[in-house]
N, C-alpha and C positions, 0 to 999 in steps of 0.2 A: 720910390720905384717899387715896382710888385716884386714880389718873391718870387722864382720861376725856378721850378721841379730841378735840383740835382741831377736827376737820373733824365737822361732826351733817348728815344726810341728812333731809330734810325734806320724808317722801313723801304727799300730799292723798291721801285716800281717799274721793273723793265719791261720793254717793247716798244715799237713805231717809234722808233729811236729817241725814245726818254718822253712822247708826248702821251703815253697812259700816264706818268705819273705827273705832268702838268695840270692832266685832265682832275685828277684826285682831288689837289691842292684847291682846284678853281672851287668845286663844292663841295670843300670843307668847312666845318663850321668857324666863324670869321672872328675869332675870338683871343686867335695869338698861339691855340693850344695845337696850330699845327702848320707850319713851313715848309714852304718848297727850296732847297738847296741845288742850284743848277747854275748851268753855263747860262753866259749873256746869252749864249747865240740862241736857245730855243725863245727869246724874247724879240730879238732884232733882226734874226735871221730864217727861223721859219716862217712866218706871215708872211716872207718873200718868197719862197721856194713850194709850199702847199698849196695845192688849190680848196681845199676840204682843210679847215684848222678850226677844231672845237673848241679853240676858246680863240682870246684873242691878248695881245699886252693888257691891257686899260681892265680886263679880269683880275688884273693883280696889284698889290701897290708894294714896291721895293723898299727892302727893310734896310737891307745891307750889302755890298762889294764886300768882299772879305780876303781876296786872292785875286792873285792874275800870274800868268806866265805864257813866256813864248813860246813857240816851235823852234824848231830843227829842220833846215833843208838838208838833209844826209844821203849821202851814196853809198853804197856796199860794191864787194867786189867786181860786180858788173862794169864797174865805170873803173877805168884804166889809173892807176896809182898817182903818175903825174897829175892829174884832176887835181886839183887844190883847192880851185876857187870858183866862184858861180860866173865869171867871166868864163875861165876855162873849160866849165859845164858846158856852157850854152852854146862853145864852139863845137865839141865832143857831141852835143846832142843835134846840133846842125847838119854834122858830119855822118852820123851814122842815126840818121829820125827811125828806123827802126827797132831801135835799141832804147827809143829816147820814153820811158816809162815812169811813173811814179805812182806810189801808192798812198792812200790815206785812211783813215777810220771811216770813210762812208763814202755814197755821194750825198751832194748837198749840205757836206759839211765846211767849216770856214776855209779848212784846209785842200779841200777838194778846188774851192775860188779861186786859191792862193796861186796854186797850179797852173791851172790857166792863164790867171795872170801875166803868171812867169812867162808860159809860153808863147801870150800876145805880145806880150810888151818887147820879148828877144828876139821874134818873126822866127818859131818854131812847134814844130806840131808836138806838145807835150801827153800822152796817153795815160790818161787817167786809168788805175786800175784801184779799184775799191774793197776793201776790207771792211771786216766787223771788230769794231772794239780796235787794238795796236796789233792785229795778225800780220801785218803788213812787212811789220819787223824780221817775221819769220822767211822769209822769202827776200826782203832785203838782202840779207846774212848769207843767204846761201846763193846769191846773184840772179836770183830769177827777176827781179824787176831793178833797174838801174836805181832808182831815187826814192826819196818816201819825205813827205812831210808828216812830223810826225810831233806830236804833244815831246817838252821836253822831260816830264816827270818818267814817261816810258823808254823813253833812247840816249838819256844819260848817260846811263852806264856803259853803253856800250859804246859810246862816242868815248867816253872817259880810258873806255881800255883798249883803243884802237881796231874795236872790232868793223866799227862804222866811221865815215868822216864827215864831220858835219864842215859845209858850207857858208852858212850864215844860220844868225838866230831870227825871227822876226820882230823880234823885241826894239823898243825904241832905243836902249842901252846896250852892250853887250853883259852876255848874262855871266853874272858873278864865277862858276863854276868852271866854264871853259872860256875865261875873256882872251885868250887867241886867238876865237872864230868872228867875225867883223858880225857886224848888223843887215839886211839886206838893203838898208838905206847907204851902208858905207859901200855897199857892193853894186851902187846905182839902180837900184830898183825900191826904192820909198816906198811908192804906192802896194808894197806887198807887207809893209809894216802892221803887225796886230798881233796885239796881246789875248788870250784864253781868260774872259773875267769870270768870277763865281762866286754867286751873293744869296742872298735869303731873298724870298719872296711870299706875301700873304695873301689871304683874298681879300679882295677890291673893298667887302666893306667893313674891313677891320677898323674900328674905332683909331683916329687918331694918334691916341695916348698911348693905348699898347705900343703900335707900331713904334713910338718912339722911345718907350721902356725897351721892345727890342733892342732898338739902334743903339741904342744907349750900355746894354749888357752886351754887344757884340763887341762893342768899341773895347768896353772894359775885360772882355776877354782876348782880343786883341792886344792888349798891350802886355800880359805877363807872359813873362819866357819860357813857359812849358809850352803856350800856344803857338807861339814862334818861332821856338826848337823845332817842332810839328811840324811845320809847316813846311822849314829847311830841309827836314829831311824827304819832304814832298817836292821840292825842286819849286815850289812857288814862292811869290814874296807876298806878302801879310799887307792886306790893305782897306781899312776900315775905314769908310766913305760916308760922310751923312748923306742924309734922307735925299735933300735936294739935288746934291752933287750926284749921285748914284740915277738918279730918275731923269738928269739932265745927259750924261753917260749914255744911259738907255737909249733917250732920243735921238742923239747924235748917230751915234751906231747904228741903229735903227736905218737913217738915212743916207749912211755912209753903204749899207750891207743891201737897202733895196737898187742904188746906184748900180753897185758891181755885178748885181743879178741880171739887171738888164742889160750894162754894158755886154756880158758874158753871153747875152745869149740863151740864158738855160732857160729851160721851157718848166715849169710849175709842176708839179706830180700830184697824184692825189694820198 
């Protein structure tokens, strides 16, 4: 296996919501000496949502999964204390649909779907209101918007100290930290189940071999318990995927996420 530099440079490329620094990765020289770290979803989920997308999946070849974690359906004081459960939501938001809000990290993001979803599948008008980044949190807390779906590495805590209450998690399990909260699949709604994946990515004509000396150093990093302490304390669970698995993954999603796009309705942006 090659030797690969101690020290990794770990340069953010923000804007057009994380697709500048897709764009970087796509021509970068194809050699191993530079990875793209990101959500499935700018893979499976914008080609759906963009009308204008300067690159494309098949621009990359996946090296590795290395994490996943669920969301949070959570209410803040907005929604009435008895609320307990996302049955009891759905009635609460039935009953007063101008109050019935929720916020997320964007639009077009998975959790923005998720929302919808919800709201189809319960026969209620759910109002999407979009945030940058987990601001959403902020306005949760202080009751301006009833609901939030929201990443759980960001609304832990506050679930954890009873600032917020979460609902269900989306997770196919209930998540280790607060296993009191059910699944949305235990809460009759399945089809809202998805986990947050986040994997390496290279350019499309990286040799091979590399790509698999990566897979291979990720896995092995992967498995020691500094990396996995890391990761607990990120709220994520550690998950090192070969090549094939991770690229099958992709596909799958892929055609799970262009479904719900059009189920949903949303019209493509540029």
């Amino acid at each position: 296996m090659r030797d690969y530099a101690s020290t990794i440079v770990v340069e953010s490329r923000p804007g057009a919501a994380g697709r500048i620094a897709v764009e970087a990765v796509k021509s970068a020289d194809a050699d191993g000496s530079v990875m793209l770290f990101a959500p499935l979803g700018f893979m499976v989920l914008f080609p759906h949502i963009y009308k204008t997308l300067r690159y494309q999946p098949r621009d990359f070849t996946p090296v590795s999964a290395v994490a996943s974690a669920p969301a949070f359906l959570t209410v803040g004081p907005k929604v009435p204390a008895e609320v307990k459960t996302v049955a009891d939501f759905v009635v609460w938001c039935r009953a007063n649909p101008q109050l019935a809000t929720y916020g997320t990290p964007g639009v077009g993001t998975t959790l923005h779907f998720l929302g919808m979803m919800l709201g189809r599948s319960a026969g209620f008008d759910f109002l999407h209101v979009p945030y940058q980044g987990v601001g959403a949190i902020h306005d949760l807390t202080k009751g301006v918007i009833a609901a939030a779906l929201l990443p759980i590495g960001s609304s832990l805590g506050l679930v954890q100290s009873g600032d917020l209450r979460a609902l269900a998690t989306t997770g196919p399990r209930r998540c280790q930290f607060v296993p009191a909260v059910p699944t949305v699949r235990e809460a009759g709604y399945p089809a809202l189940e998805d986990l947050t994946w986040l994997g390496f990515f290279v350019p499309a004509k990286t040799p091979p071999s590399i790509v698999a000396n990566l897979n291979a150093a990720i896995q092995a990093a992967q498995s020691t318990n500094e990396v996995r302490a890391g990761m607990e304390k990120l709220a994520v669970d550690p998950h090192a995927i070969a090549m094939g698995d991770f690229a099958q993954l992709i596909a799958s999603e892929s055609q799970r996420w262009k479904a719900i796009v059009q189920e949903t309705g949303f019209v493509p942006t540029d």
